[in-house]
PATOR-502460 format. One record per residue (C-alpha): residue number from 1; x, y, z. Coordinates in nm, 4 decimals. Each point is the difference from the previous one (the first is absolute). Layout:
NUM:X:Y:Z;
...
***
This chain:
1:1.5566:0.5609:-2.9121;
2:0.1400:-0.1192:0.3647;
3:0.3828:-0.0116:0.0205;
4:-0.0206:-0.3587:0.1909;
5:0.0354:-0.3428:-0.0321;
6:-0.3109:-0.1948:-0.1119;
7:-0.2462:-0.0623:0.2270;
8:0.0557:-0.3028:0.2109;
9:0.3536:-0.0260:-0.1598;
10:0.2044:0.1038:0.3011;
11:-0.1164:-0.0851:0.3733;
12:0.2799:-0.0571:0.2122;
13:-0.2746:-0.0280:0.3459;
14:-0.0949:-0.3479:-0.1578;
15:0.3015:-0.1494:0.1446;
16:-0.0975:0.1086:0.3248;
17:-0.3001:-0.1730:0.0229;
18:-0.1451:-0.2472:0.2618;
19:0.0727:-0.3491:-0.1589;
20:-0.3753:-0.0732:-0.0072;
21:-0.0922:0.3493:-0.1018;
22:-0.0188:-0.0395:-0.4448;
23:0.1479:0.2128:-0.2453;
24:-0.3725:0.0425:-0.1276;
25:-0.3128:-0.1092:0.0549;
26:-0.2849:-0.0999:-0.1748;
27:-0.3640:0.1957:0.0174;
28:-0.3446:-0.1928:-0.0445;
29:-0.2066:0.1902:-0.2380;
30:-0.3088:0.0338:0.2997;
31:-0.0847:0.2177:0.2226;
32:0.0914:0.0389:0.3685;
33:-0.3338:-0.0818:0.0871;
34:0.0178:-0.3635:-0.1922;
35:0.3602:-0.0630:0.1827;
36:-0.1580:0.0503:0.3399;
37:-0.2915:-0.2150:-0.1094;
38:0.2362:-0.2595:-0.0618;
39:0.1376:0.0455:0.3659;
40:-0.3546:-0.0283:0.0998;
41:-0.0276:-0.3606:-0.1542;
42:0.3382:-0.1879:0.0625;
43:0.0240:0.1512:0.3941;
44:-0.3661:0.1191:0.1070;
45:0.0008:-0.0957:0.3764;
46:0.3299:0.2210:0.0015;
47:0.0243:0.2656:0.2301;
48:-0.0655:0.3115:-0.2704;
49:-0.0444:0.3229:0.2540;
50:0.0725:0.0757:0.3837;
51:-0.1951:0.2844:0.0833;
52:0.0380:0.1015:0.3617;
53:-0.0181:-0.3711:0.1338;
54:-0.2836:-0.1002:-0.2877;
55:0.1638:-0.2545:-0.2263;
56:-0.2023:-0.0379:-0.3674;
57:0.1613:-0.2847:-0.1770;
58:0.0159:0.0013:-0.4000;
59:-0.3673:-0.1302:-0.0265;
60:-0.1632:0.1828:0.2117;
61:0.1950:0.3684:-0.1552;
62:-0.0933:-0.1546:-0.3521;
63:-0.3742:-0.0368:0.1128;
64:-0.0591:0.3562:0.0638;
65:0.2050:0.0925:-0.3347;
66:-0.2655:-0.2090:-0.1622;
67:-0.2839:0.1348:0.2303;
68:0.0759:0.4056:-0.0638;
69:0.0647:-0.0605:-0.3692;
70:-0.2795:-0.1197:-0.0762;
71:-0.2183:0.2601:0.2375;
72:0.2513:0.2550:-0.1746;
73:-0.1294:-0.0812:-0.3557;
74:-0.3376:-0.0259:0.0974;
75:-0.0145:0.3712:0.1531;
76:0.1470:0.0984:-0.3677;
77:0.3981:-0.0406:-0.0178;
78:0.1285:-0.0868:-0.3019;
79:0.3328:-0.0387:-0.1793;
80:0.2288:0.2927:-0.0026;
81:-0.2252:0.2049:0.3242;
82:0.2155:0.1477:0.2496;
83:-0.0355:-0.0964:0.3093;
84:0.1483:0.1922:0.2991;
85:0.1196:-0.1614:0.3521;
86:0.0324:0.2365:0.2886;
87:0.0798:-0.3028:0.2117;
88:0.2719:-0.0287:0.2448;
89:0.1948:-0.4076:0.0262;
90:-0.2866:-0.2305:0.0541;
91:-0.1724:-0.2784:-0.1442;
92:-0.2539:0.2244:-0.1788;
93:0.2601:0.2256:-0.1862;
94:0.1406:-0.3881:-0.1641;
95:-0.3179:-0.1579:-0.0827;
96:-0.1591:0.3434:-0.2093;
97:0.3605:0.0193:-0.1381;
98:-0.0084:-0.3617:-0.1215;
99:-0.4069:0.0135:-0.0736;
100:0.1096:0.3586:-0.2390;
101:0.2539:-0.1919:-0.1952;
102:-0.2192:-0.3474:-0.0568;
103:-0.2552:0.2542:-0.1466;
104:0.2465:0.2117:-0.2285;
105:-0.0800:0.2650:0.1595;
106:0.2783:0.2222:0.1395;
107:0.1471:0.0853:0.3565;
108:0.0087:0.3619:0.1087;
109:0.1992:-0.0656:0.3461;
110:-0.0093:0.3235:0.2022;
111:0.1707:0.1245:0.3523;
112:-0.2986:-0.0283:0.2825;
113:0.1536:0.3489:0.1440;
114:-0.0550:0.1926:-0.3893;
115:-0.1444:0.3400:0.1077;
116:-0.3208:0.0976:-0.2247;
117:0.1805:0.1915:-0.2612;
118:0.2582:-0.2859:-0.0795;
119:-0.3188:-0.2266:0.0306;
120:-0.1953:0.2687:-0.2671;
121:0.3352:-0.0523:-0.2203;
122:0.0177:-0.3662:-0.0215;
123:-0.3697:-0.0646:-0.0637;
124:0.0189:0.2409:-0.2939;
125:0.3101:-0.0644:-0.1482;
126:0.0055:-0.3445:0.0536;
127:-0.4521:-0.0122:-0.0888;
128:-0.0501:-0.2214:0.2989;
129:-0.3763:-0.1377:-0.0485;
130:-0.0054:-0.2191:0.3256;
131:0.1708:0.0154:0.3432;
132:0.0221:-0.2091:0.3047;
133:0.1141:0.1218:0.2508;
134:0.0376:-0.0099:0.3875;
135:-0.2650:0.1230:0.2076;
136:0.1988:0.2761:0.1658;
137:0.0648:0.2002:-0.3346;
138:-0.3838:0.0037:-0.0488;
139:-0.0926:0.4164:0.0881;
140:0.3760:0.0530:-0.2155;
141:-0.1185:-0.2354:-0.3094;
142:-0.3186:0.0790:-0.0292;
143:0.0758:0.3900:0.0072;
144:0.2219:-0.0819:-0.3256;
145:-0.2882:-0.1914:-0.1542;
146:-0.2520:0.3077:0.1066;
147:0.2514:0.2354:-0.2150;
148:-0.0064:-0.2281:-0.2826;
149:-0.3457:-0.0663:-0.0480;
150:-0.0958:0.4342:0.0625;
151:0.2735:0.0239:-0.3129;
152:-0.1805:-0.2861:-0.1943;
153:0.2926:-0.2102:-0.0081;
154:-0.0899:-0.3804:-0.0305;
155:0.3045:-0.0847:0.2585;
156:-0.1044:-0.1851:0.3745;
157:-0.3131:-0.1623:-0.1408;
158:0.0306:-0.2557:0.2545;
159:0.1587:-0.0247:0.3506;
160:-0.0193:-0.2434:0.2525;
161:0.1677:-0.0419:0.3566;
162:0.1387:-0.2123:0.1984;
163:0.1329:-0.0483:0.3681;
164:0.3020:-0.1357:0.0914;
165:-0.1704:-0.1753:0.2841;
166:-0.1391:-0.2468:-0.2643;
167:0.2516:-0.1879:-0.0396;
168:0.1705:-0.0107:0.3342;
169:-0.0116:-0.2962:0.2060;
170:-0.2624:-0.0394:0.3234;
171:0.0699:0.1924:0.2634;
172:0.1845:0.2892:-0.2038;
173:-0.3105:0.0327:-0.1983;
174:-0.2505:0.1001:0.2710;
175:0.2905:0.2345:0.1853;
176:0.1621:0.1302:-0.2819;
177:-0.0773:0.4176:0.0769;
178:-0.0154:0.0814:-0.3529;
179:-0.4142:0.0922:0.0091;
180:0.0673:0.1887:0.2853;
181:0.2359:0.2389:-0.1867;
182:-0.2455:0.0493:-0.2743;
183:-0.2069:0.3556:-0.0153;
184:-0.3969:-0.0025:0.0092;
185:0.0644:0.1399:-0.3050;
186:0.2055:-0.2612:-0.1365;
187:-0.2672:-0.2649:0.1433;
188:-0.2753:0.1674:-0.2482;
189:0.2185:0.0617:-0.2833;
190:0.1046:-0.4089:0.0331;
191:-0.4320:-0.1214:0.0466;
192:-0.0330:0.1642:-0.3423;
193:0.2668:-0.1781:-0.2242;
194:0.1208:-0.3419:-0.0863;
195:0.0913:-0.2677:0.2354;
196:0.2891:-0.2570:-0.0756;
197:-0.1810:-0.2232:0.2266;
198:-0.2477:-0.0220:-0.1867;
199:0.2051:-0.0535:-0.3766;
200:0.1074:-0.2963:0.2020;
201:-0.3128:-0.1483:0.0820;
202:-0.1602:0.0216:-0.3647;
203:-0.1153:-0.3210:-0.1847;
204:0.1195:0.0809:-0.3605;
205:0.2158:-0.2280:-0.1897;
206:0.2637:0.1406:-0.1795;
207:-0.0229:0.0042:-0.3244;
208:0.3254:-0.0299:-0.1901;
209:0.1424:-0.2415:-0.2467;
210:0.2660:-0.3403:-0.0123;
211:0.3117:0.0764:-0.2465;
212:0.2573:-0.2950:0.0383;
213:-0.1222:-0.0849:0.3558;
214:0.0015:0.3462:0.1421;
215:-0.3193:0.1909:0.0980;
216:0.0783:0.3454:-0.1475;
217:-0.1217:0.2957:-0.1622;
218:0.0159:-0.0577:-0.3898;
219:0.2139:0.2250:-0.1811;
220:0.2287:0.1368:0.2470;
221:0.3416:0.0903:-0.1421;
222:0.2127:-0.0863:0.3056;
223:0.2524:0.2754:-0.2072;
224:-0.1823:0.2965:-0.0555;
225:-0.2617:-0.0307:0.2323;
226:0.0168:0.2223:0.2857;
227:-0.0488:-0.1741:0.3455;
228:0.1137:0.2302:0.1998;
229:-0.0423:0.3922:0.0024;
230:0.2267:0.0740:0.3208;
231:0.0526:0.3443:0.0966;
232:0.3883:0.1366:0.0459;
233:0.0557:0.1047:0.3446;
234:0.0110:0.3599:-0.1325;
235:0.3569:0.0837:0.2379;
236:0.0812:0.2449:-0.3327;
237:-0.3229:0.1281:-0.1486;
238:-0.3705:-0.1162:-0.0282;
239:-0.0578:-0.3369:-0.0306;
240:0.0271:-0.1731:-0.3361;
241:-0.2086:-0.3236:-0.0959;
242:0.2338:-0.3043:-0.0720;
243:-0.1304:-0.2655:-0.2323;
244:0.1009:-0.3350:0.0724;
245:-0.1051:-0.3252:-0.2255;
246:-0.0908:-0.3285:0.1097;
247:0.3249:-0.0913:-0.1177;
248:0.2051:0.2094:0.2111;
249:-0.1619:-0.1294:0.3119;
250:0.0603:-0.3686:-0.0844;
251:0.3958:0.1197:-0.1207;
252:0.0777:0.1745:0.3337;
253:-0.1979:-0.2445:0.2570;
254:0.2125:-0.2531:-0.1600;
255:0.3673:0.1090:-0.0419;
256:-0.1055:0.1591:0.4027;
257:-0.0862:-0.3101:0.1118;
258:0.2836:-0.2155:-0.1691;
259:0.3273:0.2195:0.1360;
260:-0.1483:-0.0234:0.3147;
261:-0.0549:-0.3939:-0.0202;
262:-0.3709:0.0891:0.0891;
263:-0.1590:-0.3688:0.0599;
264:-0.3414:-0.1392:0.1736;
265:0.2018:-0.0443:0.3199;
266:0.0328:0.3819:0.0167;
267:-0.2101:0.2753:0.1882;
268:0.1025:0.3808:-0.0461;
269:-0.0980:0.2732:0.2290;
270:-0.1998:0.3036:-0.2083;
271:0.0222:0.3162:0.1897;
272:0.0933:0.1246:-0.3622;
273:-0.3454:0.1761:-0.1120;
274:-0.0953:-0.2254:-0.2820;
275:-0.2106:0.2587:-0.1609;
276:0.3663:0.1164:-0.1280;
277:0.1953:-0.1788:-0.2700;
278:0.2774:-0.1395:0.2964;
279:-0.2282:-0.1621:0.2274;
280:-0.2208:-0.0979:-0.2769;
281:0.2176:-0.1967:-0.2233;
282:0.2419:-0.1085:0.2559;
283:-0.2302:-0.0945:0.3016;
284:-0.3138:-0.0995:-0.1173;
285:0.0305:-0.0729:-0.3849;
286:0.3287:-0.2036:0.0147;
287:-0.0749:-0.1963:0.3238;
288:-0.3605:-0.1030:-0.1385;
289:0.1422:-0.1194:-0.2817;
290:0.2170:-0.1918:0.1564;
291:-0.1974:-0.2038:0.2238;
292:0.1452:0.2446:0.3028;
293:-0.2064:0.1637:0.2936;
294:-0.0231:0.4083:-0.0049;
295:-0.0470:0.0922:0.3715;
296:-0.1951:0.3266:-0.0761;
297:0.0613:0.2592:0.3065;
298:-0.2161:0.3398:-0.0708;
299:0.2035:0.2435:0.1089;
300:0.3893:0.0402:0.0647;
301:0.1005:0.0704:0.3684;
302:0.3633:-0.1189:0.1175;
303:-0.2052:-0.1887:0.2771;
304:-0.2459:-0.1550:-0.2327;
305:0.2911:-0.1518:-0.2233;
306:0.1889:-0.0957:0.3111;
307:-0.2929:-0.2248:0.1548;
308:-0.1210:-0.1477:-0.3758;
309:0.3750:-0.1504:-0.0448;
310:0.0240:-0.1185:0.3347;
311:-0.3773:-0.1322:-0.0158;
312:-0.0495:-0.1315:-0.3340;
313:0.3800:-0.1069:-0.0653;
314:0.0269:0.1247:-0.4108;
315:0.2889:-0.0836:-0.1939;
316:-0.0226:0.2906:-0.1933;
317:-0.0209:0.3884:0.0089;
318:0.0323:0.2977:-0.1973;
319:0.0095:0.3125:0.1332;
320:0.0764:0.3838:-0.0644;
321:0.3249:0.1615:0.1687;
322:-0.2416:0.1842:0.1933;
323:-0.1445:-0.3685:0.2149;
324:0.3933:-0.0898:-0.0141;
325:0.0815:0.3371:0.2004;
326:-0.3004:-0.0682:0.2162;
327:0.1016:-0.3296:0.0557;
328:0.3681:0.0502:0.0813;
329:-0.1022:0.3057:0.2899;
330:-0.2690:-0.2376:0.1697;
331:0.0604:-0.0012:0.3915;
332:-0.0463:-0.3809:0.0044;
333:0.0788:-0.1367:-0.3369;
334:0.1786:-0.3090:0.2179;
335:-0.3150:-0.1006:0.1974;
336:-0.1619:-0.1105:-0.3870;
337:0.1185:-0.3595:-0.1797;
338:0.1068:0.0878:-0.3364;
339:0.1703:-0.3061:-0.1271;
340:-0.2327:-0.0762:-0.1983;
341:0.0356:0.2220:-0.2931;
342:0.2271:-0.1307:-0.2858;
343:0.0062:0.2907:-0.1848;
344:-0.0477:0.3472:0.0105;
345:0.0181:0.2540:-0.2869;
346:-0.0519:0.4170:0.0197;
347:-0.0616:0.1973:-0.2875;
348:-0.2219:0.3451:-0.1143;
349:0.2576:0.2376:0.1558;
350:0.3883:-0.0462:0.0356;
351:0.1133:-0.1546:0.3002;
352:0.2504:0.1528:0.2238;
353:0.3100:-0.2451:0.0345;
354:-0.0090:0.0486:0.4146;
355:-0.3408:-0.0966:-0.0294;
356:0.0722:-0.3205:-0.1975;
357:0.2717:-0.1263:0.2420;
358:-0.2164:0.1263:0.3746;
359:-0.2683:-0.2550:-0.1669;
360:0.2316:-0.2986:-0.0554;
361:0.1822:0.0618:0.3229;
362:-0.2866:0.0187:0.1921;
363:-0.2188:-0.2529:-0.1777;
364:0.3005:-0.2667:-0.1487;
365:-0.2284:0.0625:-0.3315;
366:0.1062:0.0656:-0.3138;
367:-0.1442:0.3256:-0.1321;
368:-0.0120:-0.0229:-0.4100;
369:-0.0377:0.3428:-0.1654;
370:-0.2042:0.0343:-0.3348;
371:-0.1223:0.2347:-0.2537;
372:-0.3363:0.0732:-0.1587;
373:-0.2239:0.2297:-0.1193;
374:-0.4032:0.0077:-0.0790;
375:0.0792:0.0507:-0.3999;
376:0.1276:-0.3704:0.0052;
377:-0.2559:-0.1178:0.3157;
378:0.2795:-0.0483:0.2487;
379:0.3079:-0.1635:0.0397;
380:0.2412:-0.0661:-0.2691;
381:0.3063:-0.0755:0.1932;
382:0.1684:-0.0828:0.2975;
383:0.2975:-0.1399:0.2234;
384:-0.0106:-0.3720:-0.0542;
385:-0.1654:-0.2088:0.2444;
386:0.3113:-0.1980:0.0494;
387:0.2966:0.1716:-0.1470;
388:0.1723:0.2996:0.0539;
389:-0.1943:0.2546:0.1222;
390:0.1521:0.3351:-0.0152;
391:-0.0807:0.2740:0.2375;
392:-0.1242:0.2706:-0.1824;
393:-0.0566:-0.1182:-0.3184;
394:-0.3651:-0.0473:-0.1383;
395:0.1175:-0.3107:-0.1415;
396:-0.0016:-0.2246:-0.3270;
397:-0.2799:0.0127:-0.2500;
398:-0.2829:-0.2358:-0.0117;
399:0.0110:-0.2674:-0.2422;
400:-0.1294:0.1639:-0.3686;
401:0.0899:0.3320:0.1543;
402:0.2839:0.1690:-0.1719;
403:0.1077:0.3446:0.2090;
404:0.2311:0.2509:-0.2141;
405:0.1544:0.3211:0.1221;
406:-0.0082:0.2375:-0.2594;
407:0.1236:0.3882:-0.0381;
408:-0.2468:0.2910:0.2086;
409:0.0598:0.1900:-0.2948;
410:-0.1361:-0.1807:-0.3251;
411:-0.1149:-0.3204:0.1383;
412:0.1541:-0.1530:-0.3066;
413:0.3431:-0.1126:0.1678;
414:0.0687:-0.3026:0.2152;
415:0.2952:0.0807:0.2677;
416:0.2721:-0.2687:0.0477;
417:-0.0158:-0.1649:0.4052;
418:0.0693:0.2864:0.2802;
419:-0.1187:0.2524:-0.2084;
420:-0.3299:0.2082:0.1313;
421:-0.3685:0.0171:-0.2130;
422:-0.3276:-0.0758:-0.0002;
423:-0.1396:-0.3200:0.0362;
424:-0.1507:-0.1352:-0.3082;
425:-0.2088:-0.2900:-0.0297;
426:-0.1123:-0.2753:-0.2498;
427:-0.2871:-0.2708:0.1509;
428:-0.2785:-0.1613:-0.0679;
429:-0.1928:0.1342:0.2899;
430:-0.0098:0.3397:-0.0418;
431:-0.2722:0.1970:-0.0325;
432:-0.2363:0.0869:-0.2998;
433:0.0540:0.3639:0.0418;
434:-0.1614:0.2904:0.2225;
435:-0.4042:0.0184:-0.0081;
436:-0.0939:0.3285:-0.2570;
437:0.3816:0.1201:0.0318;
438:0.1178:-0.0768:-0.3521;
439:0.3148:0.2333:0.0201;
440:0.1276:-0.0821:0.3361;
441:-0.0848:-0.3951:-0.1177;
442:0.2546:0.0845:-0.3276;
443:0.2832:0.1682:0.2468;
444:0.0017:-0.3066:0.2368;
445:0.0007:-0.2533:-0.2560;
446:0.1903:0.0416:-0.3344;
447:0.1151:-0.2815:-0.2230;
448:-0.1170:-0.2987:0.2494;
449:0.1898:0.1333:0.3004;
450:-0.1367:0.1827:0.3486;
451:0.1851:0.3500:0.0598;
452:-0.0233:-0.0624:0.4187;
453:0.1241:0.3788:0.0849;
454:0.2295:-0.1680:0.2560;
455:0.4009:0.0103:-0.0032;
456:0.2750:-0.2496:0.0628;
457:0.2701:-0.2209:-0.1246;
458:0.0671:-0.3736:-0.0659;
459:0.3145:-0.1589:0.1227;
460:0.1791:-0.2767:-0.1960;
461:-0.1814:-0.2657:0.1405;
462:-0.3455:0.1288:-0.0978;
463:-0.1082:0.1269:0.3467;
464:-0.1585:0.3140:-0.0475;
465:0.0139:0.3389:0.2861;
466:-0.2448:0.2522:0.0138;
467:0.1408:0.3392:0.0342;
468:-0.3458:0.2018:0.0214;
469:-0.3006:0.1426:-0.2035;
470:0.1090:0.1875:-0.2834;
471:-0.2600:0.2954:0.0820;
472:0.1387:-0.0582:0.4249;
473:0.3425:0.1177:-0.1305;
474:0.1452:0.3417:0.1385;
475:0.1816:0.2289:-0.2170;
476:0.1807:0.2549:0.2582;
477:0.2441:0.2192:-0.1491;
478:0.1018:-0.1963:-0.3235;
479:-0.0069:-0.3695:0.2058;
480:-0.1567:-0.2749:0.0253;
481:-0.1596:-0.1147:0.2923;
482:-0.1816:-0.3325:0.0692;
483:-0.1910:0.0343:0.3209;
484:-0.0317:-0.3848:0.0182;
485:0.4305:0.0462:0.1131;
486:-0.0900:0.2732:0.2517;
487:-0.3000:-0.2287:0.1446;
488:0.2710:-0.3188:0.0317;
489:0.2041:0.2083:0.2228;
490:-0.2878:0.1549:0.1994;
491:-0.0947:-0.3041:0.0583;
492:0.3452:-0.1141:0.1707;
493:-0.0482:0.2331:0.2848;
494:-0.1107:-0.2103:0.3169;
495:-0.2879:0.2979:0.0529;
496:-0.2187:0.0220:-0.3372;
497:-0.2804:-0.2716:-0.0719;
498:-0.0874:0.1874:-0.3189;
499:0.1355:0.2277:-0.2579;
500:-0.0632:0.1201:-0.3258;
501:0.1978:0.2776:-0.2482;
502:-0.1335:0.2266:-0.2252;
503:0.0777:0.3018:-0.2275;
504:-0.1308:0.3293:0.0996;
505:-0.0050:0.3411:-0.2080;
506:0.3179:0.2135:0.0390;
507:0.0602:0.3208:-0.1724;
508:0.3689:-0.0290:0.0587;
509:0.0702:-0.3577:-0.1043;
510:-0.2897:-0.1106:-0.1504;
511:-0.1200:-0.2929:0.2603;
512:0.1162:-0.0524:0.3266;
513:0.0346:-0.3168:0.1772;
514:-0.2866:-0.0454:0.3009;
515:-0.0518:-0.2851:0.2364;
516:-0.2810:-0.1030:0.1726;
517:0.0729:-0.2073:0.3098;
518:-0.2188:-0.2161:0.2133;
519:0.1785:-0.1048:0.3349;
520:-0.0177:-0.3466:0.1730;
521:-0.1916:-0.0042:0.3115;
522:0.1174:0.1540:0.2957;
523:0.3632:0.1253:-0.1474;
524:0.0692:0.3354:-0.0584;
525:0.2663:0.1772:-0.2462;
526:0.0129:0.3737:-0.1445;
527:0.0144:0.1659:-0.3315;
528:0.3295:0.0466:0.0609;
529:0.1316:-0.3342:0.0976;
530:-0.1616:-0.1910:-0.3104;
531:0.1615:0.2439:-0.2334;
532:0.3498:-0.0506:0.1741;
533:-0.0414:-0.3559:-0.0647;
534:-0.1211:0.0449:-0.3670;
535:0.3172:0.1720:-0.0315;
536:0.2083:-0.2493:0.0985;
537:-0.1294:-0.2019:-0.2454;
538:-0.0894:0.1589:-0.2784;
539:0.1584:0.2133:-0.2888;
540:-0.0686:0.4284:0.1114;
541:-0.3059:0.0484:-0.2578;
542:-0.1734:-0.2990:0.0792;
543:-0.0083:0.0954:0.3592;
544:-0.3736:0.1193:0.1017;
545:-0.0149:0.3885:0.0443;
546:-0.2979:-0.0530:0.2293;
547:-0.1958:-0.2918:0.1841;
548:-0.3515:0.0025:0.0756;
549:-0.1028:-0.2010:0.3400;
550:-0.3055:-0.1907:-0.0579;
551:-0.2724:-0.2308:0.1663;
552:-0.0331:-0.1650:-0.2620;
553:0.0276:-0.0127:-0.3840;
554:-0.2630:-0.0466:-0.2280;
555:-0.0885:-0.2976:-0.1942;
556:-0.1778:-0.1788:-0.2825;
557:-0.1654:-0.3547:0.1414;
558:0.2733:-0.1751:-0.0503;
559:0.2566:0.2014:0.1835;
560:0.1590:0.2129:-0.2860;
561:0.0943:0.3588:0.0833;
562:-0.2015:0.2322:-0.1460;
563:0.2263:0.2853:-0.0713;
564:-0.2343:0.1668:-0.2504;
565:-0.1792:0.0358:0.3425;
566:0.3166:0.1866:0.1967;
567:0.0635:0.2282:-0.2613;
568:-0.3237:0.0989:-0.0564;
569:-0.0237:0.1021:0.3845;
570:0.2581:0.2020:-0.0577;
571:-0.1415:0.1947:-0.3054;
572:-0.3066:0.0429:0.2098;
***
């Protein structure tokens, strides 16, 4: 029994809401799919997708949704199939998402750069039937499928390819170089296996039925049905399958697109990867369902993001701390227009508070900080749109999300305001549970509530702070140290672009306190310096005992740290 108030009985952030941001929303009982589809008929000549220059408005997008669902069923799909995309942003990753959930079958999105074994460990954990994919990953897919069909595994029946070139507008689509990059093996591997070309150019009608207006797949439970099988980023372990409903994907889109007063007037830029649950939810789902444009851009480059604001003018954009570093270090961030964006909102990894004020002194923006994570699709809350926004908290909660901080030890206790815990969460979004992982599904959820493994504290007014990852924390000699702090204050000195802290064996105290430091271009600063300033501000044991220059740091797609990767370098 939880030592709390009733759920829903005391949420202080509610007062500190936006005026036309509710105290709870309502949820149709449909599918995304059918919400879109109503997009589709009240605004069709609406500008839907930007794709390098290409505009498709709502029509056209819903046309080829219709057109690949029905060539989808007729090469065998049926409800409840899983259905991998290994597709970067672009208009062929949105229409087979869109054509997947109109036939109940379910989504399988999947990082383009997976290396063959993750690829071997999705397709048989997740039993993927059908893939499409882009035509680069070809010689890498069909490897995996070649493995599963010597084992006699029914996984990869069917793949087909496409080309990014497809859908690019005339004359990026006869220059683009992306043929040229391809092997001779890759171009004999591709002649042999499905074309989405061609899915697009069958005559088959669809065949599904009319329930209250709505062309759906009878018998869908938009509750328990999974729609989504989305793989965690795997920065602590291998990656576990994350079941997401119907339902959740309607819940999220719309509290996402309602704090950020998402309208038809709006565009957002998507350098988020929308094969994971941020980008996903937040720039394609939520926009789409709002009558918005999604300017898809394939890959993230500072330069690329810098040129698609100042070219296509969004009023939107979500982004990683990682693009926000990139962004604030650019040589000629002044020669780009930015005014257009209204909003701007960073989540998936804690943002350093220097970071957060370079951006709005350089930019006049306001930079909105949020939390999320895949077990409840994305977002759940943020810095209001138009109310106080305080630097370095994650935010209030979403409305119909109630956040608790409880005790580390029993999980049992909620702490008063100020006090630190784990972040504990009741919505209607989150997920159905991990795919064939029936114990780790019971230790993450318990009683209704999501056990998020991350600590921090509430303050009276219902803003909450993330203090770090409950399995990040460094015990070194009997204290407790939250390398989140000892990144803040690397981050203050004028010379390091990127940092991250982490625990690492010590026989004398247990764990000692590493950082690894990536410096801005073209300064220069010594071990020695960096730990004279962490001295000055920090307490003796949090200091680092040794830094670790680096080129670079490594990453999941979306720009989170992967230190599961640094320390296992180190083992090695």
């Amino acid at each position: 029994m939880v030592n709390s108030t009733a759920y829903g009985a005391e949420k202080p952030w509610l007062e500190h809401y936006d005026q036309e941001v509710p105290k709870a929303l309502t949820y149709p009982e449909l599918s995304l799919n059918d919400l879109v589809e109503q997009t589709v008929r009240q605004a069709p000549q609406r500008v839907a997708l930007v794709f390098m220059g290409k505009r498709l408005s709502y029509a056209e997008l819903w046309g080829y949704v219709e057109k690949l669902a029905a060539a989808l069923q007729g090469e065998g799909v049926v409800p409840g199939d899983r259905v991998a995309l290994l597709l970067p942003n672009c208009p062929q990753f949105v229409m087979s998402y869109y054509a997947l959930l109109r036939l109940g079958a379910t989504v399988v999105p999947i990082n383009p750069l997976s290396t063959e074994t993750e690829l071997l460990h999705i397709m048989r954990d997740g039993q993927v039937k059908t893939a499409i994919a882009l035509d680069l990953l070809v010689v890498r897919l069909e490897n995996v499928r070649k493995v599963c069909r010597e084992a006699g595994e029914e996984w990869l029946k069917n793949t087909y390819y496409t080309s990014l070139r497809e859908f690019l507008p005339f004359p990026l689509n006869v220059l683009y170089p992306l043929r040229q990059k391809m092997s001779s093996e890759g171009k004999t591997r591709l002649a042999e296996t499905g074309k989405f070309s061609e899915l697009l150019n069958k005559r088959v009608d669809l065949k599904l039925e009319k329930t209250d207006g709505f062309v759906s797949i009878p018998k869908v439970d938009v509750h328990q049905t999974v729609a989504v099988l989305i793989y965690t980023g795997g920065t602590t372990g291998k990656p576990k399958g994350v079941m997401l409903s119907h339902y959740a994907l309607v819940v999220n889109a719309k509290q996402c697109s309602v704090w950020g007063s998402m309208t038809r007037d709006d565009s957002i830029l998507t350098m988020l990867p929308i094969f994971h649950g941020f980008g996903m939810s937040v720039c394609m789902n939520a926009p789409l369902m709002s009558g918005a444009a999604t300017v898809l851009v394939p890959r993230f480059s500072v330069d690329d993001m810098l040129k698609a604001i100042d070219r296509f003018q969004p009023t939107l954009f979500a982004g990683v701390p990682t693009m926000y570093i990139g962004l604030i270090n650019h040589p000629r961030l002044t020669r780009y227009a930015l005014t257009s964006l209204r909003g701007c909102f960073v989540g998936a990894a804690p943002l350093a508070p220097e970071v957060k004020r370079r951006f709005e002194e350089l930019t006049g923006s306001s930079l909105m900080e949020g939390y999320g994570l895949t077990e409840a699709v994305t977002a759940l809350c943020a810095n209001p749109y138009r109310g106080v926004n305080k630097t370095g908290s994650i935010g209030l909660p979403f409305p119909d999300v109630t956040i608790q901080i409880r005790d580390v030890e029993t999980g049992q206790r909620e702490l008063p305001s100020g006090e630190t815990g784990e972040l504990v969460i009741r919505a209607p979004e989150l997920m159905l549970g991990y795919h064939q992982r029936p114990q780790e599904t019971a230790a993450a959820l318990r009683d209704g509530w999501l056990f998020t493994g991350d600590l921090g504290y509430r303050d009276d007014e219902g803003y909450f702070f993330i203090v770090d990852r409950k399995k990040d924390m460094i015990i070194t000699g009997g204290f407790n140290v939250y390398p989140r702090e000892v990144e803040d204050v690397l981050y203050d000195h004028s010379a390091v672009r990127e940092a991250s802290v982490l625990g690492m064996p010590d026989d004398y105290k247990g764990e000692r306190v590493k950082a690894f430091i990536v410096l801005r271009e073209g300064a220069e600063a010594s071990q020695a310096e960096i730990l004279a300033f962490c001295r000055q501000h920090l307490l003796p044991y949090k200091v680092p005992v040794e830094i670790e220059f680096r080129e670079e740091l490594p990453k999941t797609a979306i720009g989170k740290v992967l230190k599961r990767a640094l320390r296992e370098e180190k083992k090695d």
